[in-house]
N, C-alpha and C positions, 0 to 999 in steps of 0.2 A: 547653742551654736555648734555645727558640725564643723569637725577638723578634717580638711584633706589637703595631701601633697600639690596633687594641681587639679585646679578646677578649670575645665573647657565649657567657654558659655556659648553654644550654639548646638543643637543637633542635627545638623545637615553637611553635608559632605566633607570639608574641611574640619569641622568638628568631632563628627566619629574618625575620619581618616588618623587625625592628628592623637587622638586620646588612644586610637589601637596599638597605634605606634611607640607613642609613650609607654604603656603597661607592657608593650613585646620588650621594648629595649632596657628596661627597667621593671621587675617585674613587682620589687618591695614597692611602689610609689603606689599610692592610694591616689584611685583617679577617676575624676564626677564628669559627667557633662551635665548641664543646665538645658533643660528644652524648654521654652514657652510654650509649645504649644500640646496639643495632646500626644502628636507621634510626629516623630524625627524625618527627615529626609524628604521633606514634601518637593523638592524641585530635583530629587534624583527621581521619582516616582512619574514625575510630568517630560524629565528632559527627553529630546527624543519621539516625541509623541510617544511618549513611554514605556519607550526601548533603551534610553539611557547611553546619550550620548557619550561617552566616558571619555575617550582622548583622542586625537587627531593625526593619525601614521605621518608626522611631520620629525624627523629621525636626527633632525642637524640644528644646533640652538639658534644658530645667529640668523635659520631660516624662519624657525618654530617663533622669535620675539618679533617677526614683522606682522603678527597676528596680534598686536598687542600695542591700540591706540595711545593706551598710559600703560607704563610700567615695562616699555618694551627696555630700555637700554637697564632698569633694575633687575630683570627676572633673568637678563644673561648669566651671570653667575650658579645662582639656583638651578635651572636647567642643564649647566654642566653637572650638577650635585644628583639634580634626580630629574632624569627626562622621561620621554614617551616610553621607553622601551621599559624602561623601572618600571613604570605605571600597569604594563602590558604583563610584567614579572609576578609584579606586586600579587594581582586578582589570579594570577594562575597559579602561584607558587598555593593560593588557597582555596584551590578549584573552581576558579570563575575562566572560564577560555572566554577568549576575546577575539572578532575576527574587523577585519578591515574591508569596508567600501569598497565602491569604485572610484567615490571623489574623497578619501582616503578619509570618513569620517572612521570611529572604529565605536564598535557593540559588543554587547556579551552576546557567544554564539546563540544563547535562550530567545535572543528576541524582546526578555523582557526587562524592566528595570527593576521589577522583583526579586530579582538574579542578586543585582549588587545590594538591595536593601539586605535582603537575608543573609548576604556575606557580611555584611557592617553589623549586624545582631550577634548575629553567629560568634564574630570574632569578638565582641565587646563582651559579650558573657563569658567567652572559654578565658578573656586574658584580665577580669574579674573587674570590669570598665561598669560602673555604678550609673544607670541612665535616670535620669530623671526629669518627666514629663512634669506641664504644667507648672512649672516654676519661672515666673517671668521675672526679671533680675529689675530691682525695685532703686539701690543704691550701688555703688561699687567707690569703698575707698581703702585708702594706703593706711597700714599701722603699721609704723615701725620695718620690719622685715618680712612683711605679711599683707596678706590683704582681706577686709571685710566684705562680703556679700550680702545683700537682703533682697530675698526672695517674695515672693508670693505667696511660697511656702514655707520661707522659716529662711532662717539665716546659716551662710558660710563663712571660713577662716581657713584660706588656702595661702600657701607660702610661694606659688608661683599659680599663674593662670594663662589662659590664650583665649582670644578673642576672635572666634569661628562665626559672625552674626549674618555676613552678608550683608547686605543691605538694610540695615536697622537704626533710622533716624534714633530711635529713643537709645540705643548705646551709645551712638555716636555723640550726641547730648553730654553721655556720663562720661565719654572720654575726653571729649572738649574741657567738662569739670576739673578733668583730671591735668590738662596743661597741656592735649594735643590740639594739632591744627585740625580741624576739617574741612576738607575740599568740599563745595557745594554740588552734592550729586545733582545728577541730571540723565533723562534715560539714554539708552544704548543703544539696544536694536530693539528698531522700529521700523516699521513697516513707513509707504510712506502714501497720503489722502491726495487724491485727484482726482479733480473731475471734470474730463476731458473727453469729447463726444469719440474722437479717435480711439480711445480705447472703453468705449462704454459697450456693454453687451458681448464682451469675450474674456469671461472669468475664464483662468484656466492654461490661457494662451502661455506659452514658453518662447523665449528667445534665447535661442545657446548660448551666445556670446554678443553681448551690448557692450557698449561703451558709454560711460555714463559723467558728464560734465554738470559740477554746479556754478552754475552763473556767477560772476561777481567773486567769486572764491577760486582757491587752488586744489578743490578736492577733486579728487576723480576715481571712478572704478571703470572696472568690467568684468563680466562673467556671467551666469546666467540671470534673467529676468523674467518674471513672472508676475501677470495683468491678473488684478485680482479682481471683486467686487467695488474695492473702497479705494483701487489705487493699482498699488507697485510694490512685490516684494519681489523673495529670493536674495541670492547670495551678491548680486550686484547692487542692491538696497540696501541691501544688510549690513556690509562693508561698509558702504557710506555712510549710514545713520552710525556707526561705530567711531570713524573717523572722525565724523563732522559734529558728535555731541554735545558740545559745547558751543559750537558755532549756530549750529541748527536753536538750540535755547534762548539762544541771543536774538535769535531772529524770528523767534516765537512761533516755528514749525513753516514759516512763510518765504517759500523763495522760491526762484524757478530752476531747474536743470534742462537740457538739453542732449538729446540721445543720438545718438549711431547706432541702430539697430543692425546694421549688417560688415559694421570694421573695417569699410571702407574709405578711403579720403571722397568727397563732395568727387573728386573732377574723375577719378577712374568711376567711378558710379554711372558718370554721367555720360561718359564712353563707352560704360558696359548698356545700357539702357539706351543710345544713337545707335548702336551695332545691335540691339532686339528692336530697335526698331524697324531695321530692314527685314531683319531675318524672319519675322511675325505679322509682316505689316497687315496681314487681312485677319490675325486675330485679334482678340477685344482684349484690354491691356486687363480688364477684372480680373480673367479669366484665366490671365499666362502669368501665375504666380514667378518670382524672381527671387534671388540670393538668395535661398532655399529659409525665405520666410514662414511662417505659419499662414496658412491660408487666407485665415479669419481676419489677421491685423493686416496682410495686404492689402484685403478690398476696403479694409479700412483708411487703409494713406490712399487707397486710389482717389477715395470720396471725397478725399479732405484735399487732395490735392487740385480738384473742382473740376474730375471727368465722372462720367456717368457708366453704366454697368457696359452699354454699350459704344463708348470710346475704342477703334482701334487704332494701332497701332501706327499705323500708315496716316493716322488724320490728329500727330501730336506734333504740334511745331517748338520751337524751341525754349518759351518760355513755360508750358506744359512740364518739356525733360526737365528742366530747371527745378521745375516746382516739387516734381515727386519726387526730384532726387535730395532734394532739402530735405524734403518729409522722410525720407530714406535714411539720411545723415546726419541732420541737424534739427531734429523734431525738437521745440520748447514746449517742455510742460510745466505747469505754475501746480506747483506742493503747496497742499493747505491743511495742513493738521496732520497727525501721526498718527499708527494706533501698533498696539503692542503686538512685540510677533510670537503668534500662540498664545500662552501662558509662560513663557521663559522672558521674564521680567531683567533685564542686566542692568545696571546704571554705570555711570561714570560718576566719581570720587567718591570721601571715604578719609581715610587716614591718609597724612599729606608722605609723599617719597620718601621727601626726607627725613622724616622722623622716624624711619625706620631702620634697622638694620639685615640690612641683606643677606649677609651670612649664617645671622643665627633665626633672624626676625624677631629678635628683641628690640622692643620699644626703645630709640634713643635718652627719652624721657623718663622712666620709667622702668625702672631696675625689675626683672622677675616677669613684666609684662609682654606677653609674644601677639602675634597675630596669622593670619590664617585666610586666605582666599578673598573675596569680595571689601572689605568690609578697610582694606586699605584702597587707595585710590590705582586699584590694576582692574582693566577689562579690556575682552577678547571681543573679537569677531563670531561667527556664529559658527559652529562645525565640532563644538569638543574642547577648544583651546580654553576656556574659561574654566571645565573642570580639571586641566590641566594645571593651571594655574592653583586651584586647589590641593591637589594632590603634590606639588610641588614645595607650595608655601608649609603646608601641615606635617610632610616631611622633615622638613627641615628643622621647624618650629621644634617636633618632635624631639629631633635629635640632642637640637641644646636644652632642653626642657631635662629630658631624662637624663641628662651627665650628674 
C-alpha cells in the first residue's frame, strides 16, 4: 500500500488545478492524482471547440453567481476568495496570457487548449505532483485518521484526499457509501429537438437577440439563437436548458416554448407592420425583409403565416397583420428530445450544498474529505463559468488542504 499526504482522485481541471496548488503552498506534502483513464484533462482539450474556454471577464461576484443555476448563493463567498481576475493571474504569473472576447468569453492567447494542458504538466512535475494514469478508484473508505484507496492498480493510504471527478456516477455511489447525500443529476446544457417546418431547411440561421418563454413554467431567456439541423441552440437555449434542468427532466424533454424573435411587444409590431404597409404597398411582403431578421427565417413566418412569395403589401388585411405579427412575437414551438451541445457534457447535481463547506470545501460529513468543481451539485451556464467554478472550488480546497 502506498503512503501519501493527499491523494486527488480525478485528473481533469479541478484535480491538477487543486494538486498544483497544494504541492506550491506546501511543498513537504506528498501529492498523487488518480486518473482513470489513460491521460488527464479530456474536457480542457475539447472545451472550447478546443481552444479552452478557461474563464468568463465577468469581474464582480454577485454578478459572476447569476451564471450559476445551483450553487449561485454558495459560491458567493469563494469568488470573493479567488475570482476571474485570480484565475487571469493564476496562468500568466506561469506563462499562459489569456485574452478576452467580444461576448466576454476569455482564451489563452495560443488559440489552443494545448496551451493549458502543457501548463498543468509543466507545473505538476516542476512542484513534484505524482500523476497516475489508469487507475480507476475500485473502493474508498475511512480508517481511523486516514483514508484507504483501491485502485485498479494497487492500493492507496492518504491522510487527507479531494474529490476532482466531475461527473462520475461510480464515485458518487462510493460517496453515498460513505454518508453523503447525492443529488440526482440530470443534464445541463442541451441543445434543444424540433421539428418544425418554420424553421426546417435554415441550418445556420442567427437571431441576435430572441426572447424566449417556456409554457406552463417561469423560465425565461434571451440572447442569441441559433436554428440548427435538429432544432435550437446558442446562448438563449443554452441558458435555459441550464436553468430548467431539472424541470426539463421531469417533463422528459417534452414541452413547448414560445418566442419573440425580434423583442418587441405583439401591438408595436403590429403598428410597425400597418405603417410598411403603406409605405411598401406594391412590394411583395417575401421580399421586404423586416426588424432586421435573417432573410431565410423571414420568408419562413411569411409562409407559415399563409401568404405566398407573391403577396404584397397593399392586399394584407387585418387578420393577415395579426397573423405574421404572432409569427413575429409569439411563435410556439413543441421541444421533443434534447441532444448534447458539442461534446461539453454538464449536468446538474452531485454532492448535496449542504453538506459541504464553503469555506474551506471540506466535507461536512467527513473530516479530511475536500471536493472540487462538478462533482458537488454546482453548474454554470455556457461561456467559461463552469471552469471558473473549478478553478475557484480547487483553490480554495487547496488552500485548507495544505495548512
Amino acid at each position: 500500500m502506498t503512503l501519501k499526504d493527499v491523494v486527488v482522485i480525478g485528473g481533469g481541471a479541478a484535480g491538477f488545478f487543486a494538486a498544483i496548488n497544494i504541492a506550491e503552498q506546501n511543498p513537504d506534502l506528498k501529492v498523487a492524482i488518480l486518473e482513470r483513464g489513460a491521460t488527464g484533462l479530456a474536457k480542457v482539450k475539447i472545451s472550447g471547440g478546443g481552444r479552452c474556454n478557461v474563464t468568463h471577464a465577468e469581474f464582480v461576484p454577485q454578478e459572476l453567481v447569476a451564471n450559476y443555476p445551483r450553487g449561485n448563493k454558495e459560491l458567493l463567498g469563494p469568488f470573493h476568495q479567488f475570482m476571474t481576475g485570480d484565475t487571469m493571474a493564476w496562468f500568466e504569473d506561469r506563462g499562459v496570457a489569456l485574452k478576452i472576447e467580444d461576448d466576454g468569453r476569455m482564451f489563452p492567447v495560443s488559440n489552443t487548449s494545448q496551451t493549458i494542458i502543457d501548463c498543468f504538466l509543466n507545473e505538476a512535475k516542476k512542484n513534484q505532483v505524482e500523476v497516475l494514469y489508469n487507475h480507476s478508484v475500485k473502493s474508498l473508505e475511512q480508517q481511523d485518521h486516514s483514508f484507504s484507496i483501491e485502485t485498479s492498480k494497487g492500493s492507496f493510504l492518504a491522510k487527507k484526499i479531494l474529490i476532482a471527478t466531475g461527473s462520475n456516477p461510480k464515485i458518487w455511489n462510493l460517496l453515498g457509501q460513505l454518508g453523503h447525500t447525492i443529488v440526482q443529476p440530470v443534464p445541463s446544457l442541451f441543445t434543444f429537438n424540433i421539428n418544425d417546418g418554420r424553421i426546417q431547411d435554415i441550418p445556420g440561421v442567427v437571431v441576435k437577440n430572441a426572447q424566449i418563454n417556456v409554457l406552463e413554467t417561469n423560465l425565461f431567456s434571451e440572447g442569441p439563437l441559433l436554428i440548427t439541423h435538429w432544432g435550437m441552440s446558442a446562448p438563449a437555449i443554452l441558458k435555459l436548458s441550464a436553468f430548467g434542468a431539472v424541470e426539463f427532466a421531469k417533463r422528459a424533454y417534452k414541452f413547448k416554448i414560445e418566442i419573440n424573435f425580434i423583442g418587441q411587444p405583439i401591438e408595436r409590431c403590429l403598428g410597425i407592420l400597418k405603417k410598411t404597409k403603406q409605405d411598401l404597398a406594391k412590394k411583395t411582403v417575401f421580399k421586404s425583409t423586416q426588424f432586421d431578421l435573417p432573410k431565410r427565417l423571414w420568408h419562413k413566418l411569411v409562409l407559415a403565416s399563409g401568404m405566398t412569395q407573391e403577396t404584397r403589401w397593399a392586399d394584407l388585411n387585418k387578420n393577415q397583420l395579426e397573423t405574421i405579427a404572432s409569427q413575429l412575437t409569439q411563435a410556439v414551438f413543441k421541444v421533443n428530445g434534447k441532444s448534447t451541445f458539442k461534446d461539453e457534457f454538464v449536468t446538474a447535481g452531485g454532492v448535496s450544498l449542504q453538506e459541504v463547506n464553503f469555506k474551506t470545501l471540506e466535507s461536512k460529513r467527513i473530516k479530511n474529505l475536500y471536493f472540487a468543481g462538478e462533482v458537488i451539485n454546482v453548474d454554470a451556464v455556457t461561456g467559461g463559468f463552469n471552469f471558473q467554478n473549478a478553478w475557484t472550488s480547487a483553490y480554495i480546497a487547496a488552500q485548507s488542504i495544505s495548512k
